[in-house]
PDB file of N, H, CA, C and O in Angstrom:
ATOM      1  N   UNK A   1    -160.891 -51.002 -77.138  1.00  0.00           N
ATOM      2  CA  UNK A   1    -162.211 -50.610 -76.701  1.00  0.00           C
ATOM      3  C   UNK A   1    -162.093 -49.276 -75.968  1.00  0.00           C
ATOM      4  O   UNK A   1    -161.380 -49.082 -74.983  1.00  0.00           O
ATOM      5  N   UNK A   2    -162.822 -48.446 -76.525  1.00  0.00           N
ATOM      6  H   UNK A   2    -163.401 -48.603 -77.325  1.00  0.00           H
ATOM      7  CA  UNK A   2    -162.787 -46.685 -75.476  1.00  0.00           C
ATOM      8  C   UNK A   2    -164.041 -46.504 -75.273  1.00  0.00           C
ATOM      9  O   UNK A   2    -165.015 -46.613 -76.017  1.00  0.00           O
ATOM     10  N   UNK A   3    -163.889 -46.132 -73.870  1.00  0.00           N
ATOM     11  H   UNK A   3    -163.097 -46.044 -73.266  1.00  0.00           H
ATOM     12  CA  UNK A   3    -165.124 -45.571 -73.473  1.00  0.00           C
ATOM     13  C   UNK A   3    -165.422 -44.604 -72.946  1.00  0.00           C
ATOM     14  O   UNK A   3    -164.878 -44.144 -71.942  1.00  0.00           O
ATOM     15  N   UNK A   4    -166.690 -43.964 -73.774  1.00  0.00           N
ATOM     16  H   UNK A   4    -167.131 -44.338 -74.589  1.00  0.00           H
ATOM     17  CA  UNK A   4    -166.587 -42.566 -72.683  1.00  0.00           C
ATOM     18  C   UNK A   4    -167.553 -42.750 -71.677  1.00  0.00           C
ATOM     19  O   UNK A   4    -167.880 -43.728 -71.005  1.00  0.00           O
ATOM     20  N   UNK A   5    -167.862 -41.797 -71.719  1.00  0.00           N
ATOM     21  H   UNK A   5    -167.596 -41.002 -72.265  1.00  0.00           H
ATOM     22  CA  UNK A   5    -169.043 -41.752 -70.292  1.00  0.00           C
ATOM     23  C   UNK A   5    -170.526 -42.449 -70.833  1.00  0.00           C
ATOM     24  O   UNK A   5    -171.157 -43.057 -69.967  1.00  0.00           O
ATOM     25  N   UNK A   6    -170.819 -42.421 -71.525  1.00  0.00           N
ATOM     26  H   UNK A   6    -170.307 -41.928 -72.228  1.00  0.00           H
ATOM     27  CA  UNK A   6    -172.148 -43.052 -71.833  1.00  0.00           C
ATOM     28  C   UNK A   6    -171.712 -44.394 -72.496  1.00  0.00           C
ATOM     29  O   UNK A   6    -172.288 -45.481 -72.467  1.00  0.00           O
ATOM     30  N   UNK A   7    -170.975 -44.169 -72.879  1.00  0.00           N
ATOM     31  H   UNK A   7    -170.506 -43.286 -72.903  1.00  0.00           H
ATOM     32  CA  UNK A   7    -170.603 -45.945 -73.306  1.00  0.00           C
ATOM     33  C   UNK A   7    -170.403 -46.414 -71.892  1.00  0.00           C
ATOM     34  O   UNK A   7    -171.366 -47.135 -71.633  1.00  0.00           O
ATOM     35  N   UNK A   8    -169.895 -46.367 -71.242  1.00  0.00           N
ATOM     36  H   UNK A   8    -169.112 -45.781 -71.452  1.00  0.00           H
ATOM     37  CA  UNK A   8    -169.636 -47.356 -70.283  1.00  0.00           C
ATOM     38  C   UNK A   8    -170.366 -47.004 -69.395  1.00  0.00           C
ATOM     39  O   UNK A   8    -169.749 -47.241 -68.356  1.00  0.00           O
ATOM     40  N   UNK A   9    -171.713 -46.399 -69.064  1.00  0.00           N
ATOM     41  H   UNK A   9    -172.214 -46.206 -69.908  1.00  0.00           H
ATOM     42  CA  UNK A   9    -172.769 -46.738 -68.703  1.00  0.00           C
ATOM     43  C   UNK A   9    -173.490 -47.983 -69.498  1.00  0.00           C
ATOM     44  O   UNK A   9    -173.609 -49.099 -68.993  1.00  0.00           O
ATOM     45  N   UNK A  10    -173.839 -47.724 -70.485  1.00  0.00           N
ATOM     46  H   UNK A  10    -173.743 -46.818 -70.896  1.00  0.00           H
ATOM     47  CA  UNK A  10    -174.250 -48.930 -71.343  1.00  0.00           C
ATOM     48  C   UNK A  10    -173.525 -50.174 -71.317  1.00  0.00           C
ATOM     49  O   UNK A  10    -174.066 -51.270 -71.463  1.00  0.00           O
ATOM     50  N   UNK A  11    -172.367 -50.001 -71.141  1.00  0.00           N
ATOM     51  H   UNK A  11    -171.928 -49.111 -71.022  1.00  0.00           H
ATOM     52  CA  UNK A  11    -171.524 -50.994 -71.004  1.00  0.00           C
ATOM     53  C   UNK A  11    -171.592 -51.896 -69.513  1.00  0.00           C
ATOM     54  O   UNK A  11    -171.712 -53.121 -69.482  1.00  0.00           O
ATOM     55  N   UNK A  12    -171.485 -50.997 -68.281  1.00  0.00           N
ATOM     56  H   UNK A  12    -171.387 -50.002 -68.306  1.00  0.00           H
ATOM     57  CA  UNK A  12    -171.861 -51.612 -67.345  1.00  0.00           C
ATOM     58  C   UNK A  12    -173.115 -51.948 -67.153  1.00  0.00           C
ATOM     59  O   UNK A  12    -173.279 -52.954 -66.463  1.00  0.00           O
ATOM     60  N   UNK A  13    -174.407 -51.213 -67.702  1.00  0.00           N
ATOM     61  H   UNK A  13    -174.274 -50.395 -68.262  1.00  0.00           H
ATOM     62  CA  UNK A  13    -175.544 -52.079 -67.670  1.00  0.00           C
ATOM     63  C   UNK A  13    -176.040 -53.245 -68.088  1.00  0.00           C
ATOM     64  O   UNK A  13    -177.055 -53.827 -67.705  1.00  0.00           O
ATOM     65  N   UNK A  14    -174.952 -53.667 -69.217  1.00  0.00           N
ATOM     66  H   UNK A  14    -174.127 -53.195 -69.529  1.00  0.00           H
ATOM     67  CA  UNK A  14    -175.133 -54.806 -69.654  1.00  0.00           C
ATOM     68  C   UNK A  14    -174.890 -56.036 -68.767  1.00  0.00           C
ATOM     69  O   UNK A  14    -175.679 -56.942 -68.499  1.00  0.00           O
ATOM     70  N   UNK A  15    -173.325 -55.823 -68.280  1.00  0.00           N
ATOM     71  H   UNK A  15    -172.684 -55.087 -68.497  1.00  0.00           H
ATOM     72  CA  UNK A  15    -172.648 -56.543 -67.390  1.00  0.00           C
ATOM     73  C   UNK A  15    -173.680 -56.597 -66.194  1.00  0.00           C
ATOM     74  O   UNK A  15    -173.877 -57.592 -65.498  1.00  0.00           O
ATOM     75  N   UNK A  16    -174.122 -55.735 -66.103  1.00  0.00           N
ATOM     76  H   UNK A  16    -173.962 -54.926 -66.669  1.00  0.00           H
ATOM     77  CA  UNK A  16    -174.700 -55.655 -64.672  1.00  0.00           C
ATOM     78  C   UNK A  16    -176.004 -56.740 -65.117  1.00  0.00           C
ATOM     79  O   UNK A  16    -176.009 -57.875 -64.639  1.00  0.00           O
ATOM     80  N   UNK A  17    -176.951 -56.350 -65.939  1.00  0.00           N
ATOM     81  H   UNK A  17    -176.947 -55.428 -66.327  1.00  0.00           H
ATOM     82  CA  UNK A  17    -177.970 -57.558 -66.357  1.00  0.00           C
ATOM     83  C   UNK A  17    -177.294 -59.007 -66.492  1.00  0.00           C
ATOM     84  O   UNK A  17    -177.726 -59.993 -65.895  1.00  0.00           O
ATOM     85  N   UNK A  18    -176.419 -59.017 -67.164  1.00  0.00           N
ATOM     86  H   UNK A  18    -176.068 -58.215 -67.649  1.00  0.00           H
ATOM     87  CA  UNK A  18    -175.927 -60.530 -67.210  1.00  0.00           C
ATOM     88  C   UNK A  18    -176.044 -61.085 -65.965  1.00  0.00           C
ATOM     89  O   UNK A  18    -176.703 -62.115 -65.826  1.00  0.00           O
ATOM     90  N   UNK A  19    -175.415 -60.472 -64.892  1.00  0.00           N
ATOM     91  H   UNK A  19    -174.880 -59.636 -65.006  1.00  0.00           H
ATOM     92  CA  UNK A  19    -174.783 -60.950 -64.140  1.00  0.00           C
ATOM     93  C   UNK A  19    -175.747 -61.108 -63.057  1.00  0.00           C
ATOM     94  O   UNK A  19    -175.496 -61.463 -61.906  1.00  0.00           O
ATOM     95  N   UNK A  20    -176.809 -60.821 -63.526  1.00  0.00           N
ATOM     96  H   UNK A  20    -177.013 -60.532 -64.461  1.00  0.00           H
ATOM     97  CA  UNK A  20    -178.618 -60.921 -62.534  1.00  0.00           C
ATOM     98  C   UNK A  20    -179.196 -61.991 -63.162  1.00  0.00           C
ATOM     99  O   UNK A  20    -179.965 -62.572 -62.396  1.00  0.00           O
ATOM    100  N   UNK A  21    -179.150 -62.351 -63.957  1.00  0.00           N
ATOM    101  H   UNK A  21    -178.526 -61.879 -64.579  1.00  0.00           H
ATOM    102  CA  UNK A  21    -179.529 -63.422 -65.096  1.00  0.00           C
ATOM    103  C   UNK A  21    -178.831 -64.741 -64.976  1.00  0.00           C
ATOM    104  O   UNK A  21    -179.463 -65.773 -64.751  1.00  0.00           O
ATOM    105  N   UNK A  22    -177.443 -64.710 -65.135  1.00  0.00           N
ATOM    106  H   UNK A  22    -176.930 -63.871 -65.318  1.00  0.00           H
ATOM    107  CA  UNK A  22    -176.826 -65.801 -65.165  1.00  0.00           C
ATOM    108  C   UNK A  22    -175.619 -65.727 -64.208  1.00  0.00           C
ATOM    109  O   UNK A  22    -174.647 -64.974 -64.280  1.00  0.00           O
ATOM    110  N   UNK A  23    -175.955 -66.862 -63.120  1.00  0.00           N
ATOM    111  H   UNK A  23    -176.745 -67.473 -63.062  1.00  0.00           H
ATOM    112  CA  UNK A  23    -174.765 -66.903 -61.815  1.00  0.00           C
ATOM    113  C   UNK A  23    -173.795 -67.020 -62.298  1.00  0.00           C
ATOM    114  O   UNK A  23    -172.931 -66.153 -62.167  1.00  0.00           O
ATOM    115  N   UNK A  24    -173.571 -68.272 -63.117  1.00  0.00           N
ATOM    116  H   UNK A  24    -174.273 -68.976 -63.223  1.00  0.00           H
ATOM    117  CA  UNK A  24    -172.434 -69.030 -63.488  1.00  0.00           C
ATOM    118  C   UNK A  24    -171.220 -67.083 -64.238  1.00  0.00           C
ATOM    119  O   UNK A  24    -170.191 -66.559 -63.811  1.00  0.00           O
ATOM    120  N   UNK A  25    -172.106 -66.754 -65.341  1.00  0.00           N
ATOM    121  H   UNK A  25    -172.942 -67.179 -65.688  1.00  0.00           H
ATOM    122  CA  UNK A  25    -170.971 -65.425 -65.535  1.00  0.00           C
ATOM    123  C   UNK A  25    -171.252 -64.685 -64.415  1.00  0.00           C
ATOM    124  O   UNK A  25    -170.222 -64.091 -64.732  1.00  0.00           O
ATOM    125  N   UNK A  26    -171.623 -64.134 -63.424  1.00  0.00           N
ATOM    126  H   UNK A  26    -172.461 -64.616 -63.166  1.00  0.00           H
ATOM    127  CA  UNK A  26    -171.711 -63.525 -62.281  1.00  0.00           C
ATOM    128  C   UNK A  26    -170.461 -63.990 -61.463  1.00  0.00           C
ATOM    129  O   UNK A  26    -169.625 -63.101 -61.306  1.00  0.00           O
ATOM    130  N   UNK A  27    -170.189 -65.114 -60.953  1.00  0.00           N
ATOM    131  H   UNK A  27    -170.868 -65.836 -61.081  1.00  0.00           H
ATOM    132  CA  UNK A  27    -169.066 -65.561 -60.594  1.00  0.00           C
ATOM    133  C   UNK A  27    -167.724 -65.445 -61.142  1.00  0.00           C
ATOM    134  O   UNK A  27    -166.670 -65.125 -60.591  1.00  0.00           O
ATOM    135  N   UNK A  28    -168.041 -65.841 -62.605  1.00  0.00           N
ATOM    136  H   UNK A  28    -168.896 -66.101 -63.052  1.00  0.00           H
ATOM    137  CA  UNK A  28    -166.914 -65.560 -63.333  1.00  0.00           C
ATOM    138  C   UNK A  28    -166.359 -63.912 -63.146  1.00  0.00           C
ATOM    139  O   UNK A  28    -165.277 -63.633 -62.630  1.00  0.00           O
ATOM    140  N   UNK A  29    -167.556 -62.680 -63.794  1.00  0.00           N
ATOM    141  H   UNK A  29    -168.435 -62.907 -64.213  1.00  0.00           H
ATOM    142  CA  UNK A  29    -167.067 -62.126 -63.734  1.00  0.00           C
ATOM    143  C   UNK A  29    -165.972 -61.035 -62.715  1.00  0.00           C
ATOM    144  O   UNK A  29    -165.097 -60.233 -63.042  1.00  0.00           O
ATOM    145  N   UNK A  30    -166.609 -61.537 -61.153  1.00  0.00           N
ATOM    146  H   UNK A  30    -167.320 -62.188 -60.887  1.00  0.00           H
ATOM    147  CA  UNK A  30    -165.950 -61.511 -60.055  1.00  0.00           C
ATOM    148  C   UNK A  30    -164.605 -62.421 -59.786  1.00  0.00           C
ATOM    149  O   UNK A  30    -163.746 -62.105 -58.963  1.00  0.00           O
ATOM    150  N   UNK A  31    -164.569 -63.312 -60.407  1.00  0.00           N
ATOM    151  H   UNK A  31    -165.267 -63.569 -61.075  1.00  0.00           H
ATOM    152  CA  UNK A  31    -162.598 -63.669 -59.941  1.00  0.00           C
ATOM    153  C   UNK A  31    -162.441 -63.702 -61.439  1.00  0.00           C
ATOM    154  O   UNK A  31    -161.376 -64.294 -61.259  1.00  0.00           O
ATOM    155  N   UNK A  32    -162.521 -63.608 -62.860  1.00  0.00           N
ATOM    156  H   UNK A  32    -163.385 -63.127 -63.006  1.00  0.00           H
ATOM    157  CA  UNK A  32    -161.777 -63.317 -63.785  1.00  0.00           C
ATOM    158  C   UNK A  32    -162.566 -62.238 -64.709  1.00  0.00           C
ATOM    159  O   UNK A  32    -163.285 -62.691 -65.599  1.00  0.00           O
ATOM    160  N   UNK A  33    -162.472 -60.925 -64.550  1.00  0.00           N
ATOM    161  H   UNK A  33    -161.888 -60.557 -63.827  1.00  0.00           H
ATOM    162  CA  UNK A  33    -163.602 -59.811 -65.282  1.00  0.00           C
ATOM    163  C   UNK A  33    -163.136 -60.019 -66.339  1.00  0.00           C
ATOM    164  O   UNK A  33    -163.876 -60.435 -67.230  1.00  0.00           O
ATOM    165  N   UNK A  34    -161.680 -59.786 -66.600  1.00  0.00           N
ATOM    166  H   UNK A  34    -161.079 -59.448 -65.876  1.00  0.00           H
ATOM    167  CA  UNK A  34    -160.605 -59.826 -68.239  1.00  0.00           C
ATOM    168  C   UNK A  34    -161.443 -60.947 -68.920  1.00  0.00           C
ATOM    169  O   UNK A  34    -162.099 -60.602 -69.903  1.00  0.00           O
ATOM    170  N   UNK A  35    -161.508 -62.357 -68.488  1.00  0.00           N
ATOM    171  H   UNK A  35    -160.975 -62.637 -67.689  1.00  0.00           H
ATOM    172  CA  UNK A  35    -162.256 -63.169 -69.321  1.00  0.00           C
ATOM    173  C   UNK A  35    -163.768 -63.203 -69.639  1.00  0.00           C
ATOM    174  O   UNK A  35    -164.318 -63.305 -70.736  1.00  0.00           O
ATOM    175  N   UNK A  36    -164.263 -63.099 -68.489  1.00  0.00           N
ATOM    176  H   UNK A  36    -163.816 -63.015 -67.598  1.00  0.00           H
ATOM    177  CA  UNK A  36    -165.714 -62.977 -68.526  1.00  0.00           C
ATOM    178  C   UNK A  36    -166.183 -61.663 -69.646  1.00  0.00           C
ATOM    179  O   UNK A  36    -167.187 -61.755 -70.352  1.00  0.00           O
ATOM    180  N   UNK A  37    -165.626 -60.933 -69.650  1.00  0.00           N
ATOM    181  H   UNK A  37    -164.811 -60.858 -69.076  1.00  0.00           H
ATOM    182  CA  UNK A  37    -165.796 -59.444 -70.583  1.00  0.00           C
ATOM    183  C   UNK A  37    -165.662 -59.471 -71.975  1.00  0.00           C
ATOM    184  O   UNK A  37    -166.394 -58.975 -72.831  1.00  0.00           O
ATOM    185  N   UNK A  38    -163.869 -60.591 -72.172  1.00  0.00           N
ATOM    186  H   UNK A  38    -163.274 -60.994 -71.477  1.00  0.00           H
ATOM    187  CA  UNK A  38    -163.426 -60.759 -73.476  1.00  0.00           C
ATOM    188  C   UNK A  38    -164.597 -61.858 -74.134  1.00  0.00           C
ATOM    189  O   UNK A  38    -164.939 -61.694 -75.305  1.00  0.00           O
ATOM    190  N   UNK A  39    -165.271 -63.139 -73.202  1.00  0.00           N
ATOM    191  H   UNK A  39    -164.993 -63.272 -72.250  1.00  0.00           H
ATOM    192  CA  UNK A  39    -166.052 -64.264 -73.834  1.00  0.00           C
ATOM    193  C   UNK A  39    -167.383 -63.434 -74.049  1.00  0.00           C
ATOM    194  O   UNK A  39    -167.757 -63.523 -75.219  1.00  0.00           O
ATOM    195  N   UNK A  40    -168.168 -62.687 -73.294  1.00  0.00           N
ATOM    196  H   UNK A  40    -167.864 -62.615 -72.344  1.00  0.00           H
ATOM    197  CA  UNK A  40    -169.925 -62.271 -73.058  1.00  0.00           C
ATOM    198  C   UNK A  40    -169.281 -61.008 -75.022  1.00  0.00           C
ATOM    199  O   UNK A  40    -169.817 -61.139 -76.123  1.00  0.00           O
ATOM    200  N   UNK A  41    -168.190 -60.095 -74.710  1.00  0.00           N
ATOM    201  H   UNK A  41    -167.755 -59.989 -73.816  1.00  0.00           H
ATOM    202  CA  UNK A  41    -168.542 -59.122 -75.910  1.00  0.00           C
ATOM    203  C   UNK A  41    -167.902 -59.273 -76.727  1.00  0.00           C
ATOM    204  O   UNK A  41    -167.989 -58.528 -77.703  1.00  0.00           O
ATOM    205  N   UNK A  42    -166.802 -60.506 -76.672  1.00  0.00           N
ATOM    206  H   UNK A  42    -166.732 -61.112 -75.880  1.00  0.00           H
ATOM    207  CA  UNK A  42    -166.155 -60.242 -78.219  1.00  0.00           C
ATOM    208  C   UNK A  42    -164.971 -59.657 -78.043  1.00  0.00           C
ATOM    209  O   UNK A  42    -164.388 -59.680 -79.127  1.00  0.00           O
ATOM    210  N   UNK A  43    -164.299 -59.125 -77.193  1.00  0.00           N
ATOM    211  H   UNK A  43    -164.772 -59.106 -76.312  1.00  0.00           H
ATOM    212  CA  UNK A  43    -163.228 -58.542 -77.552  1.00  0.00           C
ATOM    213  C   UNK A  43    -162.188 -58.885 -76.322  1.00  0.00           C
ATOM    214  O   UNK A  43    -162.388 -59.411 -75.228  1.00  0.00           O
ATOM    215  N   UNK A  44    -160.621 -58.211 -77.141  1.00  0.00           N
ATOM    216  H   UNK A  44    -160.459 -57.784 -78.030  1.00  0.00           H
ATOM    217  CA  UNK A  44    -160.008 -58.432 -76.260  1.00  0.00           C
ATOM    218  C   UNK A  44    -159.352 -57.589 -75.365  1.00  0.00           C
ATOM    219  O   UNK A  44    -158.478 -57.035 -76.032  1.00  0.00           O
ATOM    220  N   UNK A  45    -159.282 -57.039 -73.769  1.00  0.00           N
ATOM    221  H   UNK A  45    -159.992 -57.489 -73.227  1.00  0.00           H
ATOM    222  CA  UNK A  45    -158.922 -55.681 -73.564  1.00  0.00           C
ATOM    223  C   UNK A  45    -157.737 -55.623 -73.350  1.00  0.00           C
ATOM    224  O   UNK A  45    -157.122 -56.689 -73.334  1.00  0.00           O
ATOM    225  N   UNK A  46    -156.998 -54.341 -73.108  1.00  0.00           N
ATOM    226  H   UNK A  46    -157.497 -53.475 -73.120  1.00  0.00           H
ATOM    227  CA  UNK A  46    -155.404 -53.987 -73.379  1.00  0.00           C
ATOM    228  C   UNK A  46    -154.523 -55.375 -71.962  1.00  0.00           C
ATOM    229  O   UNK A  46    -155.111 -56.032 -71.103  1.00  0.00           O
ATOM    230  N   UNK A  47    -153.331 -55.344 -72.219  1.00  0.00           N
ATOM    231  H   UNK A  47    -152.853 -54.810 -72.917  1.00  0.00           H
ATOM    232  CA  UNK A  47    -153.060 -56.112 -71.212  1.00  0.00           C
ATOM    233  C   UNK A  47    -152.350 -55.261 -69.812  1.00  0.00           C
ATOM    234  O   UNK A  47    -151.589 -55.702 -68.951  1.00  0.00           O
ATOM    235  N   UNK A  48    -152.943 -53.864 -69.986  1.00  0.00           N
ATOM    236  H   UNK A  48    -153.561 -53.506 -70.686  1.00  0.00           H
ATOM    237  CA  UNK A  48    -152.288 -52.751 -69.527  1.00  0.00           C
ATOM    238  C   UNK A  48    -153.462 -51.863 -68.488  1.00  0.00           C
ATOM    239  O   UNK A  48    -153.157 -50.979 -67.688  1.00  0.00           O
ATOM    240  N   UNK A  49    -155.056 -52.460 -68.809  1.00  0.00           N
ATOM    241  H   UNK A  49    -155.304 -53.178 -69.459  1.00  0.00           H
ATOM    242  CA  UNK A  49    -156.188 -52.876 -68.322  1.00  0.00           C
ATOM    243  C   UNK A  49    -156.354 -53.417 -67.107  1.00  0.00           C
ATOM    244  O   UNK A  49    -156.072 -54.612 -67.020  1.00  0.00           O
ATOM    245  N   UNK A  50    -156.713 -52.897 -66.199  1.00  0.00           N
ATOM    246  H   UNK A  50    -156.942 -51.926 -66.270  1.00  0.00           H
ATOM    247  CA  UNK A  50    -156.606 -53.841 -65.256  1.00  0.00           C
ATOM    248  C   UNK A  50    -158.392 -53.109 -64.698  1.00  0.00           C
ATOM    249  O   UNK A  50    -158.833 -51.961 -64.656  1.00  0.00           O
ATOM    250  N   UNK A  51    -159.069 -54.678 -64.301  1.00  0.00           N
ATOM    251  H   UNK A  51    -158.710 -55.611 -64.335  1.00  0.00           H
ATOM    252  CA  UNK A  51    -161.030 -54.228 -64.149  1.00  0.00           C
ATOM    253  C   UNK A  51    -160.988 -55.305 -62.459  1.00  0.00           C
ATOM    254  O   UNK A  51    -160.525 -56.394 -62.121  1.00  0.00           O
ATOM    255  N   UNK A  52    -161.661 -54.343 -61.900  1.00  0.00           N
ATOM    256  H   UNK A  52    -162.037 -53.459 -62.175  1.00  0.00           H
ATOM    257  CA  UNK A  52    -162.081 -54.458 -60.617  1.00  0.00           C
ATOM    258  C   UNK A  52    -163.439 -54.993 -60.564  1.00  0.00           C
ATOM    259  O   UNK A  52    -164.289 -54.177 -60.922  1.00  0.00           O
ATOM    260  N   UNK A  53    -163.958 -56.351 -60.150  1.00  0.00           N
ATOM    261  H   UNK A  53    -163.268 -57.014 -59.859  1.00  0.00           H
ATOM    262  CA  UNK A  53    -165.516 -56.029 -59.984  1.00  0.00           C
ATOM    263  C   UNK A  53    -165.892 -55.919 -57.989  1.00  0.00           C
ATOM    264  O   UNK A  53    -165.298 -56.632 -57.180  1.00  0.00           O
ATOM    265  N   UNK A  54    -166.545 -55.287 -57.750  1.00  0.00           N
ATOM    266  H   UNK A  54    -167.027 -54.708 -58.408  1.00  0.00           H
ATOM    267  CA  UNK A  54    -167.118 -55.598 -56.502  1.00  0.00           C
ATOM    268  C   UNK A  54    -168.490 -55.576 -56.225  1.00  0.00           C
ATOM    269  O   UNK A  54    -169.252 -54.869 -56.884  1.00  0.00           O
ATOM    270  N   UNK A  55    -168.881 -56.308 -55.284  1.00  0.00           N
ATOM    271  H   UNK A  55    -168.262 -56.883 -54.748  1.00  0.00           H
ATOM    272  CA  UNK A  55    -169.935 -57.053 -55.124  1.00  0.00           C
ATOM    273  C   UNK A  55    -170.243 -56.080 -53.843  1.00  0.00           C
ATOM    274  O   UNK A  55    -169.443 -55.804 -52.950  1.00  0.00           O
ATOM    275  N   UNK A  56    -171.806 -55.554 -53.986  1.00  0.00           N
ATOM    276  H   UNK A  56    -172.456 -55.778 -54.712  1.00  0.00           H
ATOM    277  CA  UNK A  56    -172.368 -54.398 -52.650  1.00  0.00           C
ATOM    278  C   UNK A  56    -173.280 -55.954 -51.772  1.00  0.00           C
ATOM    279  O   UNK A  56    -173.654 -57.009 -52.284  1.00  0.00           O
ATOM    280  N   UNK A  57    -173.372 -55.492 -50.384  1.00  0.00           N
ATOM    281  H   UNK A  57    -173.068 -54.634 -49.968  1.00  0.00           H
ATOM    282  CA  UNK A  57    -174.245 -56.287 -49.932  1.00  0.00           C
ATOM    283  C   UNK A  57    -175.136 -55.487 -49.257  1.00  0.00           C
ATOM    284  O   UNK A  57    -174.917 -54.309 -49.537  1.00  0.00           O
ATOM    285  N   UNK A  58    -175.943 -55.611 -48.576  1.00  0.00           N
ATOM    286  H   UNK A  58    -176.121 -56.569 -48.349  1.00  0.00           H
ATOM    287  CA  UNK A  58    -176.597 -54.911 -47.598  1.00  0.00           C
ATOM    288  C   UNK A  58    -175.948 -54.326 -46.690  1.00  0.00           C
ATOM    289  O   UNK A  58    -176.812 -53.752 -46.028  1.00  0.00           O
ATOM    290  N   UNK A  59    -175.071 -54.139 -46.298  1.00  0.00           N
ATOM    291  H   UNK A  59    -174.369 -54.605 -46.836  1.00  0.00           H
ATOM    292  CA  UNK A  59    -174.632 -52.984 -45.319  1.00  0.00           C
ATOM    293  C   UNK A  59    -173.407 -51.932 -45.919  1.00  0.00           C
ATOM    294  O   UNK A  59    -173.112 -50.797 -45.544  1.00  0.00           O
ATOM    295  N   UNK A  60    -172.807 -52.801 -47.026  1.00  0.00           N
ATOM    296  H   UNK A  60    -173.046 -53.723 -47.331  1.00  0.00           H
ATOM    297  CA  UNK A  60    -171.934 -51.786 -48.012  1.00  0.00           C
ATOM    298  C   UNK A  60    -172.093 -51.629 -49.010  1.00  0.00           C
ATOM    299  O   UNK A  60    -172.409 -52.532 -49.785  1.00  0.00           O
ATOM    300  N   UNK A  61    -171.919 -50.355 -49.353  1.00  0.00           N
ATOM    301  H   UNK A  61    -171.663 -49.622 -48.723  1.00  0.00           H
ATOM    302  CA  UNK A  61    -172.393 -50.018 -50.792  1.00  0.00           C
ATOM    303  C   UNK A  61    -171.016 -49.214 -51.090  1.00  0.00           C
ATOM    304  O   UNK A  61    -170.133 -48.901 -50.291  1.00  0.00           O
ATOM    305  N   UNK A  62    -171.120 -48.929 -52.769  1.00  0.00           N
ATOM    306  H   UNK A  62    -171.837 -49.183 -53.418  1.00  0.00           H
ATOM    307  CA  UNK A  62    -169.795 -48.561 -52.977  1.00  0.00           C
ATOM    308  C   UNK A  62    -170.040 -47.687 -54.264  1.00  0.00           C
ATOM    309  O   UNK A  62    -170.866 -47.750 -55.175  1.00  0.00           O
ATOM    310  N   UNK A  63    -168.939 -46.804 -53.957  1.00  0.00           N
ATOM    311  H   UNK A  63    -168.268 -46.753 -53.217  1.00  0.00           H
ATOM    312  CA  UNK A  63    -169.549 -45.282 -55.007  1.00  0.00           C
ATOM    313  C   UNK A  63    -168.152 -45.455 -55.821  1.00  0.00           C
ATOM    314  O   UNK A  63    -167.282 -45.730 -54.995  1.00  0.00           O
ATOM    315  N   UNK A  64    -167.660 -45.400 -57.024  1.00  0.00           N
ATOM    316  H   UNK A  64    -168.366 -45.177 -57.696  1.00  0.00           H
ATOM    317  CA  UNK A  64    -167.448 -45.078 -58.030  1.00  0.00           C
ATOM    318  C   UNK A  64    -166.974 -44.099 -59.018  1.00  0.00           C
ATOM    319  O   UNK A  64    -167.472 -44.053 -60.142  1.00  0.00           O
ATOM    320  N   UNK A  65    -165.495 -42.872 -58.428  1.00  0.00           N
ATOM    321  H   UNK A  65    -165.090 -42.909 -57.515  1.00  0.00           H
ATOM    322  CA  UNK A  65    -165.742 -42.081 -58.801  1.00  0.00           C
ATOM    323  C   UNK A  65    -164.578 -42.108 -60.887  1.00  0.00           C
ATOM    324  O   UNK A  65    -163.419 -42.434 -61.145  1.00  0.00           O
ATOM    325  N   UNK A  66    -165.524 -41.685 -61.623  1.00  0.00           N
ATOM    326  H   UNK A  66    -166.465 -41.420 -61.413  1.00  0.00           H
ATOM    327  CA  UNK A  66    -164.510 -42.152 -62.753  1.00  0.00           C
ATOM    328  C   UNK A  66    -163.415 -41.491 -63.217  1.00  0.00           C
ATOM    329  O   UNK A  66    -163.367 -40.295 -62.929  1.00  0.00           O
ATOM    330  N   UNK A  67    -162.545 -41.936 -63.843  1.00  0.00           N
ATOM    331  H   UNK A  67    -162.584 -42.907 -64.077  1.00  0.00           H
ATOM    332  CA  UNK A  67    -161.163 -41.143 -64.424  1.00  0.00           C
ATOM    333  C   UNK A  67    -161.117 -40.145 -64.927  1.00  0.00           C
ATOM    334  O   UNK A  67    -161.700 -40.197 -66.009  1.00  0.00           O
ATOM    335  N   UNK A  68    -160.666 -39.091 -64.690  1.00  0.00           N
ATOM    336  H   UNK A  68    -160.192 -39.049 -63.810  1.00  0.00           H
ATOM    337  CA  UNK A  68    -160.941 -37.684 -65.504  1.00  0.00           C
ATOM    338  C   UNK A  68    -160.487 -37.433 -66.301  1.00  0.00           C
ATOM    339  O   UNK A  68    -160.750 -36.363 -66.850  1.00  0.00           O
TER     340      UNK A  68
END
């Protein structure tokens, strides 16, 4: 799976809707993203991959800067 910059906008918007929609993958995707990612799209990612999710609350927010 490669992504450039607009794919993985699209890509995280998806994740991001799921995960407003349905708790149960919301949870998931916070302690296992590798699975939650490989079951919701179908695929499987490198094992060389490693996906962070974090969760903002009201007093922290968190910026994002991407790989160049």
């Amino acid at each position: 799976m490669i992504l450039n910059n607009k794919n993985r906008r699209r890509f995280e918007e998806l994740l991001i809707t799921k995960a407003f929609q349905d708790i149960s993958f919301r949870r998931e995707l916070i302690e296992n993203p590798k699975m939650a990612i490989a079951e919701y799209f179908g695929v499987q990612l490198p094992v060389d991959i490693e996906i962070k999710v974090l969760q903002e609350d009201k007093k922290v927010l968190y910026v994002v800067l991407p790989y160049l």
